[in-house]
C-alpha positions as CSV (number, residue, x, y, z in Angstrom):
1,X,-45.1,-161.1,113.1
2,X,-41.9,-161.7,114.2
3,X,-41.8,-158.8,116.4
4,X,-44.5,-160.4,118.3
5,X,-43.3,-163.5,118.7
6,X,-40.6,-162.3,120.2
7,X,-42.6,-160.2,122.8
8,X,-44.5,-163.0,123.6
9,X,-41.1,-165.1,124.5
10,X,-39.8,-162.4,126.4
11,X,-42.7,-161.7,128.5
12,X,-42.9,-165.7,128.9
13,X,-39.5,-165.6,130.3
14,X,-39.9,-163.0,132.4
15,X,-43.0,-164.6,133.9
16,X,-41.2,-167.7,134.2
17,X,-38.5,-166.2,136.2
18,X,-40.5,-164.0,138.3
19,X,-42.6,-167.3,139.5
20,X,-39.4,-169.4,139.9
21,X,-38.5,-166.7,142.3
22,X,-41.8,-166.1,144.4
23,X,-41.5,-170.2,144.3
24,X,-38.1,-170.1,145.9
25,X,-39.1,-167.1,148.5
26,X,-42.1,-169.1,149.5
27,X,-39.7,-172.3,149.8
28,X,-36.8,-170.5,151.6
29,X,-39.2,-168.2,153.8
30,X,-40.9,-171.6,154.9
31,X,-44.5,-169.8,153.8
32,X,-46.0,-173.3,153.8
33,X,-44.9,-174.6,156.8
34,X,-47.8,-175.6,159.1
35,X,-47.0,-174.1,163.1
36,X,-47.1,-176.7,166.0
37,X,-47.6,-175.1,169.3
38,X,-45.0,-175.9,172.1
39,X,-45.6,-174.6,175.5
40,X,-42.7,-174.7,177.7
41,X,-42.7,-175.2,181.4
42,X,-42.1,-172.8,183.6
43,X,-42.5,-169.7,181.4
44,X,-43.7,-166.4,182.3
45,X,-45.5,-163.5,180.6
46,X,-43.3,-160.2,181.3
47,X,-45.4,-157.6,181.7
48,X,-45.4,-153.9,179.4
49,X,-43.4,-156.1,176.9
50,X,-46.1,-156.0,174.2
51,X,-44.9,-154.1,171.4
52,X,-41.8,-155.3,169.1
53,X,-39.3,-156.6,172.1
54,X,-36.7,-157.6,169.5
55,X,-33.5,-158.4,171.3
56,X,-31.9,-159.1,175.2
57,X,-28.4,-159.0,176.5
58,X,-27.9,-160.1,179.8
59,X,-25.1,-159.5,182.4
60,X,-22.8,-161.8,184.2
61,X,-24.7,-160.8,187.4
62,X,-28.3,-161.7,185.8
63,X,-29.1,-158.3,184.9
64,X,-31.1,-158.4,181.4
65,X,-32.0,-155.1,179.3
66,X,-34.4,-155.6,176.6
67,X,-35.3,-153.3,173.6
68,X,-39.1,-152.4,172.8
69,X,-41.2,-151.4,170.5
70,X,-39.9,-151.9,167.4
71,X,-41.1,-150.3,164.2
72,X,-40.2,-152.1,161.3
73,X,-41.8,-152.7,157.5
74,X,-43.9,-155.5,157.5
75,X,-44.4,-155.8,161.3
76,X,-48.1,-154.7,162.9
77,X,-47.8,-151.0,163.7
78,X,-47.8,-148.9,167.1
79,X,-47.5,-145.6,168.5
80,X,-45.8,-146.2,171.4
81,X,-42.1,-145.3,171.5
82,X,-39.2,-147.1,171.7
83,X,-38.0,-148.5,175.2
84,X,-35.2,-150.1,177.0
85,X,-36.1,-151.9,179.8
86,X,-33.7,-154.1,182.8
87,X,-34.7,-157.0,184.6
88,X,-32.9,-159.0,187.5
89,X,-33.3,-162.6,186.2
90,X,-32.3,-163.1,190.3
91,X,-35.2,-161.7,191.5
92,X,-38.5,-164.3,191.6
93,X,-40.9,-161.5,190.7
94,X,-40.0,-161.2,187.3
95,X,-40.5,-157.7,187.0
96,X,-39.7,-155.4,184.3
97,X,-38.4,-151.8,185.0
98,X,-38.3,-149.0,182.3
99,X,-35.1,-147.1,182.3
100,X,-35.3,-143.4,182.2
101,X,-34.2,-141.7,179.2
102,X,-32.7,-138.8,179.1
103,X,-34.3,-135.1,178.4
104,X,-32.2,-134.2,175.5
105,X,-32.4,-137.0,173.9
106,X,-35.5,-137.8,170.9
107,X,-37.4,-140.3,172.1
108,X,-40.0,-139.5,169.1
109,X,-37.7,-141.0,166.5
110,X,-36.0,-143.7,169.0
111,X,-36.7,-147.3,167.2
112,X,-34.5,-149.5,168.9
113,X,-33.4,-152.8,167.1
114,X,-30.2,-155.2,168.2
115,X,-29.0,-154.0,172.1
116,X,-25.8,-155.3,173.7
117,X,-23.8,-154.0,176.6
118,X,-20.1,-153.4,177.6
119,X,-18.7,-153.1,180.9
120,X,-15.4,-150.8,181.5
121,X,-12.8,-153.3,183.2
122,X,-11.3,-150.1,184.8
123,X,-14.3,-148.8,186.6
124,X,-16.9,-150.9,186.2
125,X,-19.3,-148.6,184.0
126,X,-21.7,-150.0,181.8
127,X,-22.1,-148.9,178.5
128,X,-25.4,-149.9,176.5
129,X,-25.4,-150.3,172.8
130,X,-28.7,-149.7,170.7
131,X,-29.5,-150.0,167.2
132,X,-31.8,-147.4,166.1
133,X,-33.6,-146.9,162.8
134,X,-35.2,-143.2,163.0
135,X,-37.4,-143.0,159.6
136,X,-36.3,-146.8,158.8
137,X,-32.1,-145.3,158.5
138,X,-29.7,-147.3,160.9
139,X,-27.6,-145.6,163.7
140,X,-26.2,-146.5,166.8
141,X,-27.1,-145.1,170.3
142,X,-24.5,-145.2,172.8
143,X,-25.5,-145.0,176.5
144,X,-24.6,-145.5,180.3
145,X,-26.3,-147.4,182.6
146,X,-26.6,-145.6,186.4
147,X,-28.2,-148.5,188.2
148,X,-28.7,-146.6,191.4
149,X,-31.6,-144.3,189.6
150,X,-32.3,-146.8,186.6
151,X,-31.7,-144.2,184.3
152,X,-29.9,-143.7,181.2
153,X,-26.9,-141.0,180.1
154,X,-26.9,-140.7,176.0
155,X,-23.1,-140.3,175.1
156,X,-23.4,-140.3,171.1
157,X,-24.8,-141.2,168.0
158,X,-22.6,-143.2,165.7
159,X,-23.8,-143.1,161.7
160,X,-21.7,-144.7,159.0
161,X,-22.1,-145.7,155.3
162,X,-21.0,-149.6,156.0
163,X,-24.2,-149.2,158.5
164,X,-26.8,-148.9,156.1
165,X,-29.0,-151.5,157.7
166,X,-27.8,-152.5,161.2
167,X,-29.7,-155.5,162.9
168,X,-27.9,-156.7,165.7
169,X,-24.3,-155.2,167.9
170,X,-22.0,-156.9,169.7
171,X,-20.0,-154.5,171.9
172,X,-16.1,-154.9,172.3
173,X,-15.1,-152.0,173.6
174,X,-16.4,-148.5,174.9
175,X,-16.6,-147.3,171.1
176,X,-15.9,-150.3,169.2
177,X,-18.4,-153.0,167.9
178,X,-19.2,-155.5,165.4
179,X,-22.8,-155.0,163.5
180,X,-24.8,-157.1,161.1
181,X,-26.4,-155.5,158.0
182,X,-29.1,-157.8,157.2
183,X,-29.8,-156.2,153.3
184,X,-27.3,-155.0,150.9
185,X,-29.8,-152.1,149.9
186,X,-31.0,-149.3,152.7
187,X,-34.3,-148.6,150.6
188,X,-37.4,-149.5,151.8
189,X,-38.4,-150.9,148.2
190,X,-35.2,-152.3,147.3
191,X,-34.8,-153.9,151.1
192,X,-38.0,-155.6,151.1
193,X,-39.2,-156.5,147.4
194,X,-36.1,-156.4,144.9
195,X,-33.7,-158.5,147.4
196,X,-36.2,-161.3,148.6
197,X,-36.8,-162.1,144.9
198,X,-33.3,-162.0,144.1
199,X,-32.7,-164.0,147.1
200,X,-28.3,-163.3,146.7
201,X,-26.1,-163.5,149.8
202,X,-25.5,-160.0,150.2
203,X,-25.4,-159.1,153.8
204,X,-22.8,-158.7,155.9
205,X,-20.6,-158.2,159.0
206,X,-19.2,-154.6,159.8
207,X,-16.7,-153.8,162.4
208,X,-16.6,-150.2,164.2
209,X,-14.2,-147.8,165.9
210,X,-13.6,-144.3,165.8
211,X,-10.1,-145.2,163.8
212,X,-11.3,-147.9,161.6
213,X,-14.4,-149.2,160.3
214,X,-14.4,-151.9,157.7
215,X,-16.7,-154.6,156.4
216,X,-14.6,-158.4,158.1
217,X,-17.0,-160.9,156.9
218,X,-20.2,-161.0,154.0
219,X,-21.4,-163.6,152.0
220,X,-25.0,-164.0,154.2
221,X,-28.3,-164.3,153.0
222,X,-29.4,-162.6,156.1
223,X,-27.1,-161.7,158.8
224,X,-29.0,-161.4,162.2
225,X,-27.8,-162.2,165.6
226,X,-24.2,-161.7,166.6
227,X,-22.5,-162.4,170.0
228,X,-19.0,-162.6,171.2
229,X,-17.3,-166.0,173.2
230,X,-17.0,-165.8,177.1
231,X,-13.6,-165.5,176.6
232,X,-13.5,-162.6,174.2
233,X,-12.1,-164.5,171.0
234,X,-14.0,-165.3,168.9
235,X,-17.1,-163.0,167.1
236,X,-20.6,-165.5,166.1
237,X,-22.5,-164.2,163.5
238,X,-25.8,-165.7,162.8
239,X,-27.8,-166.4,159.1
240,X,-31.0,-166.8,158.9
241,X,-30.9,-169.2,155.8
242,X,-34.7,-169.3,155.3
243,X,-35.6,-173.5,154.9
244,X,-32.7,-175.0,156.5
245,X,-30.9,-174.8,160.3
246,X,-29.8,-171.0,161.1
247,X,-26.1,-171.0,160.2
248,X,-23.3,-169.7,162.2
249,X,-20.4,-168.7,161.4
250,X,-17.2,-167.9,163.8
251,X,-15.1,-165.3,163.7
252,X,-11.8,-165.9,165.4
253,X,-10.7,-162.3,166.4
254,X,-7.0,-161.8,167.0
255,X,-6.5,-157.5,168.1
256,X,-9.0,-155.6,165.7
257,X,-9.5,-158.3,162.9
258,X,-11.6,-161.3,162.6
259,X,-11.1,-164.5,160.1
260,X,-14.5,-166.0,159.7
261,X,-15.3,-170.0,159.0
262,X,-19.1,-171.9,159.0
């Protein structure tokens, strides 16, 4: 008798705590909220942009790329590829162009995320950062821009164990970068069922070079955008604390290292 009893309290518990948690991830992924429409003036529809456009970095000069189609769990699916396209936010047409990809590289698996773009101050070349996740992994493509041909040049892949689940790249140098892992875990089950419920602050902030690569900041519930200042000091992470403002956090960067504050 008492054996039961005491099933029947621990499966209580355990139900009790399972629906405190769906109750919180329903709270925190704002599940209830109703959606208001807000058409803004002025806005256009860019055309062959249909299919998971995820992120844009834009030049000084108005030159935007932007990264399509996106394959990622719990997003409607696709078959077409992954993309990077450029657009002159200068010219009045509005008018995306598709960057040729190089032959040897595999546009099958190419599922590009987080983009951003550094350009050489010694010659001018632009270098184009991409998060990939071939088979739902996280690498990083690096590439440079030729503007005459709109083409791309694939330099190298970049894998690493701190990048287990890359969203976004901010690019500081030719091979350097800060990247945000938005889940602790890198499997698919884990990613999206066991860390919702949990709902911990286990993301983080990862800076890369070929000499050093270390996590500089963690602590998030869910580290997603990341930019760097005009002025090249200081590193902005973004959360995306589900049920409240998106926080940001600043990362004051001082050579290769960055002290973080909200």
């Amino acid at each position: 008798m008492g054996k039961v009893v005491f099933i029947s309290l621990l499966i209580a518990a355990l139900a009790a705590l399972l629906g405190e948690r769906v109750v919180n991830l329903r709270r925190r992924s704002l599940a209830s909220r109703e959606l208001v429409q807000n058409h803004l003036p002025n806005c256009a529809v860019l055309k062959n942009l249909d299919y998971g456009s995820e992120d844009i970095t834009i030049l000084g000069d108005g030159l935007a790329f932007i990264s399509t189609g996106l394959k990622y769990p719990g997003m409607p699916a696709s078959d077409v590829t992954g993309k990077i396209f450029s657009l002159d936010l200068q010219d009045s047409r509005m008018k995306p162009v598709e960057l040729r990809m190089p032959r040897n590289f595999d546009l099958d698996s190419f599922n590009p995320h987080g983009i951003s773009v550094y350009t050489d101050p010694t010659d001018d070349t632009i270098y184009l950062f991409v998060v990939s996740h071939p088979e739902h992994k996280s690498q990083v493509e690096v590439f440079i821009f030729l503007e005459d041909d709109h083409s791309l040049v694939h330099l190298k892949t970049i894998k690493h164990e701190l990048l287990n689940s890359v969203n976004d790249i901010v690019a500081v140098g030719i091979e350097s970068f800060y990247a945000t892992n938005d889940h602790y875990y890198s499997n698919e089950i884990l990613k999206s069922l066991v860390e919702p419920l949990l709902g911990q602050p286990w993301s983080n902030v990862v800076y890369y070079s070929p000499t050093d690569v270390k996590v500089v900041s963690e602590g998030y519930y869910l580290a997603n955008g990341i930019n760097i200042s005009p002025d090249n000091r200081s590193v902005r992470p973004q959360c995306a604390c589900f049920g409240s403002k998106r926080r940001q956090y600043i990362g004051h960067c001082e050579g290769r290292g960055c002290r973080f504050t909200l």
